[in-house]
Phi, psi and omega in degrees: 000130197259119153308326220264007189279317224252333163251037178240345200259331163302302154317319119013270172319287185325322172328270224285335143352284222255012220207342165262319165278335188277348187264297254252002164271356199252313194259349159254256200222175165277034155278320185284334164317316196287292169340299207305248174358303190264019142275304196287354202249280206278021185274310170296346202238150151351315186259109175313308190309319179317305184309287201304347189255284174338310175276323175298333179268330149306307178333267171339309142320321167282347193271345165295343191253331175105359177266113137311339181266296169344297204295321172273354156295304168316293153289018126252015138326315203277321159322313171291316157299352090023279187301298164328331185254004166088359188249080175294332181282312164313288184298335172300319223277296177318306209262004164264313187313329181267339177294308188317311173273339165286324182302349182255016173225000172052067192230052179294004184238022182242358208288322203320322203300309193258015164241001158286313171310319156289326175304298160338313217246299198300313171312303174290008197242339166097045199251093176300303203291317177251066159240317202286306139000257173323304187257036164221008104355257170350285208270021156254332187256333176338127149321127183246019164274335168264106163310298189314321196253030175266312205321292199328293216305295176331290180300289211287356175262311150336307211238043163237350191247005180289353179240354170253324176212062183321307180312277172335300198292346177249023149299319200278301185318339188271355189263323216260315183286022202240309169303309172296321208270307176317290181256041139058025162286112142334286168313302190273346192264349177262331176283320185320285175335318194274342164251035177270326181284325168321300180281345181280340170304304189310309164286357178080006190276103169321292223271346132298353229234276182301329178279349180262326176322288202297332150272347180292331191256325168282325185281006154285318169306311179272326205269325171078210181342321182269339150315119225256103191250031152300328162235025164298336173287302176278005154277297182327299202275359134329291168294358182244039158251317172296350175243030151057050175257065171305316177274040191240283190314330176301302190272007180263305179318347160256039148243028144284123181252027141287099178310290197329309171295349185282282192328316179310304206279313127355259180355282168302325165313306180307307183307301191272029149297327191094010155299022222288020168274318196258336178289317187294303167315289203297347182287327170330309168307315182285331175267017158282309157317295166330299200301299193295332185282303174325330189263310172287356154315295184306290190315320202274356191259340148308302185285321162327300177318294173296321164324303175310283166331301184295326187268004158279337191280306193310314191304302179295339135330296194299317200290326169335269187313257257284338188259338156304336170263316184305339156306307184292309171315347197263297186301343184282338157350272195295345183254359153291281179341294218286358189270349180313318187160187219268316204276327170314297170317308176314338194278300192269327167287358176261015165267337192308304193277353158272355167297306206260359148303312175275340153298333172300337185260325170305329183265346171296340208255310176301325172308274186303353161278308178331311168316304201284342179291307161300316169308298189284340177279321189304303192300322192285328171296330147339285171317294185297341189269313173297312182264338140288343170303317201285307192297339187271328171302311157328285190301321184298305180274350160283293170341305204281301178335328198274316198267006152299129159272353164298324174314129189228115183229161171266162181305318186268005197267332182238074087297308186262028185265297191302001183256328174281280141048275186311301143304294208282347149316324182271339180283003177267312185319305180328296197296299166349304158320309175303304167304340181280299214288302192310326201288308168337325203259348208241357213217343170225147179260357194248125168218144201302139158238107183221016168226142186260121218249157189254119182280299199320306215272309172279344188296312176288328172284009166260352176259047178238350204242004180265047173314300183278015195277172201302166175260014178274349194255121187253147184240146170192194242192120163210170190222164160227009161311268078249159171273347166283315185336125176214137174265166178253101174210192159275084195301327200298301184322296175332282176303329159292335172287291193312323150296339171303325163311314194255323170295341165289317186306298185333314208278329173265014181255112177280317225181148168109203177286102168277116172225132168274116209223171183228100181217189187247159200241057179311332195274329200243001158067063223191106172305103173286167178196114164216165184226126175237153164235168183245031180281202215277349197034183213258099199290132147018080159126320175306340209305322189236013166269000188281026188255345196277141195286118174059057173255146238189067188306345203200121211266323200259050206224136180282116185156202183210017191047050167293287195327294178307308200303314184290313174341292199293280198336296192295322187294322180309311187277351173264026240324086185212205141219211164208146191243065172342122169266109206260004171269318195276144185199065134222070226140232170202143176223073186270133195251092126319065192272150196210108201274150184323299193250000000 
């Protein structure tokens, strides 16, 4: 996947704007021409408060005007740019704020923008399977009468499957190129092509490799000014890897201005040169690159986090001091009343001392959230220091092992140094993930239930995804349902709770039964889900603290204590919940409730 396809794709966008703001200035005044142009001026250039003070006031002008759509075009520009700079916690944060204001303006034919966009944020984040997800969403909610707003979608699915699935990916591109040649973009029909030569690279196709350069070097020719010369550097050293001019193709690669794409492209050359010395260096350089781009992502969607945390402390601060006055203002009350007289006094101090018992139970009660709040900040930099280290560590040091070449290992010995790689890259995402999703999940109380879910059908295809679990542990699957039983919910929500479920049994069951079952709740009218195990089960007294954000029954145990707290959240907003069977003990017994209707 080419970074730079995602700010070709942002630019694009911007276009097809700026190409819309130019018609609707040509028929009113020259404000918005003027907006435009100091969008188009600070979109290139390092100081963000401009752009964002540039774009807010196009925005706002356009929502002045009555275009709507314009106006959520804008502001998911302002995302991309976001994105574009590596600040991923933000543009999530920004694309739920805008999903919000579209459900409060019923602006339902605007939502595909803010599920392109999560599509967007993910792709880049390396989660493929739910970018991929999100942006086949997108083209189920698109208008498919605006041809204009099929493109993006098309190219960003095109440059997400190019290295897993060239083919698809150049059907979606070919889908993208049919729309432009349909509406006579010039510009954008030269950039398609040249990254049709890119994908067609990806597959390995030669003879497509050369039939699209060549049309890409005629539409230079002919088009001039309107030729799109963006992926002209990485179409060349295609073409010259496809007529096998490797050390041509080597030195075309530092006119790349992305490091990343340089090492990449290194890499592959080199393999198919038959380098496999110079392949091995150069992938190194690149996953050393990778990595460091990986690492300032995370740090900045941390300190987002720990921000979010401090202004809930401040809050809880603020909420004081206002019952510290409201305490002082209550005794001048009372020390006016005692001068009316004696039976008066008598009257109003004994309303004084149940007043003030009960603020007194009020401050105790601000206390112990002050407390539990300093508990939860101290345990979550605990966690995150411990549970992104271990895994970074893991990577660091298989890395360096794979990548000595002195190192003399066996096939199965570095498969499985590359599989632990591999897990602990995915235990950082997870957690990274878990935290965007509690924040997210902490900021709406609502969540759409618009697919009517198969209880059966999904409880098993969510134990299908358990392959790889220890072989002391049996997992299995039982019903009291019917096989027609289908629900109105949100599958995506569901099936994350329900991992959630089974990855906690997993993590305390060494050995014995995980069973997942499905049945009806006739006294609650109320669809189950339970995971029952035979592990260590839930010690005395934990019953509602393992519900708590980043609580830990077992310290040296993998997470960040997330998982139960978020399940119930999400099961709450779906209005339904999840529970401890605090009767069963042999073991653990966690309860999905889910209403029918």
């Amino acid at each position: 996947m080419i970074k730079l396809r995602y700010i070709i794709g942002i630019l694009f966008i911007t276009f097809i704007c700026l190409s819309t703001a130019s018609a609707l200035a040509q028929a009113k005044d020259d404000t918005i021409s003027r907006l435009l142009q100091k969008v188009r001026i600070t979109f290139n250039q390092n100081n963000e408060q401009e752009f964002y003070d540039a774009i807010s006031n196009y925005r706002n002008y356009l929502l002045e005007q009555g275009d709507v759509s314009g106006f959520y075009l804008s502001w998911k520009n302002e995302v991309l740019y976001d994105v574009n700079h590596n600040h991923f916690y933000r543009a999530m944060r920004k694309t739920m704020a805008m999903q919000r204001d579209m459900e409060k303006r019923g602006a339902t034919s605007e939502y595909y923008k803010t599920t392109h966009l999560r599509g967007i944020i993910y792709s880049l984040r390396g989660n493929i399977p739910l970018a991929h997800q999100y942006f086949e969403k997108a083209l189920e909610q698109v208008d498919h009468s605006q041809p204009a707003n099929l493109v993006s979608l098309y190219m960003d699915l095109s440059n997400i499957e190019m290295d897993t699935q060239p083919e698809q990916a150049m059907e979606h591109l070919d889908c993208a190129i049919e729309i432009i040649k349909a509406n006579g973009a010039s510009y954008e029909y030269s950039d398609a092509i040249g990254f049709k030569v890119i994908i067609a690279y990806a597959m390995r196709d030669w003879q497509k490799v050369n039939e699209a350069f060549a049309e890409y070097i005629k539409l230079r020719r002919t088009l001039g000014q309107d030729f799109s010369t963006t992926y002209y550097n990485y179409a060349v050293i295609c073409k010259s890897v496809a007529d096998k001019r490797y050390d041509d193709a080597i030195k075309q690669t530092h006119e790349l201005t992305n490091t990343t794409d340089i090492y990449k492209f290194q890499t592959e050359i080199y393999e198919l040169s038959g380098d496999t010395t110079r392949a091995f260096e150069a992938q190194k350089h690149y996953m050393t690159i990778k990595d460091s781009v990986n690492n300032v992502i995370m740090s900045e969607e941390m300190v987002g986090s720990a921000t979010d945390l401090q202004h809930a402390e401040e809050q809880s601060e603020a909420a004081n001091k206002s019952k510290q006055i409201y305490q002082w203002s209550l005794h001048i009350v009372i020390a006016v009343a005692l001068l009316i007289g004696f039976l008066i006094y008598r009257m109003n101090r004994l309303r004084y001392m149940r007043r003030l018992q009960k603020q007194n139970r009020e401050l105790l009660i601000a206390r112990d959230k002050c407390h539990e709040s300093e508990r939860m900040k101290v345990n979550f930099l605990q966690n995150m220091s411990h549970e992104i280290r271990t895994p970074l560590n893991v990577i660091s040091g298989y890395a360096q092992i794979i990548s000595d070449p002195e190192t003399l290992m066996s096939d199965n010995e570095r498969a499985d140094m590359a599989q632990r790689i591999t897990h602990s890259t995915h235990s950082i995402v997870r957690i990274v993930e878990e935290l965007l999703d509690i924040s997210g999940k902490e900021s709406i109380h609502y969540i759409d239930k618009t697919d009517m879910v198969n209880c059966n059908n999904l409880a098993r295809q969510t134990l299908e995804f358990y392959t790889d679990k220890p072989a002391s542990v049996e997992m299995k699957f039982e019903t009291q349902l019917k096989e027609s039983c289908s629900i109105l919910m949100n599958r995506i929500e569901v099936e994350k709770i329900l991992h959630h479920l089974l990855d906690n049994a997993l993590k305390f069951t060494q050995q014995g039964v995980i069973t997942l079952c499905t049945y009806y709740n006739k006294l609650d009218q109320m669809v189950c889900f339970s995971v029952t195990d035979t592990g260590c089960g839930v010690k005395e007294g934990d019953e509602e603290k393992i519900f708590e954000h980043f609580y830990k029954s077992d310290v040296y145990k993998e997470g960040i204590g997330l998982g139960l707290s978020l399940a119930r959240r999400v099961a709450r907003q779906l209005g339904g919940d999840v529970m401890l069977d605090t009767s069963y003990n042999e073991g653990s017994r966690f309860i999905l409730k889910l209403p029918k209707e």
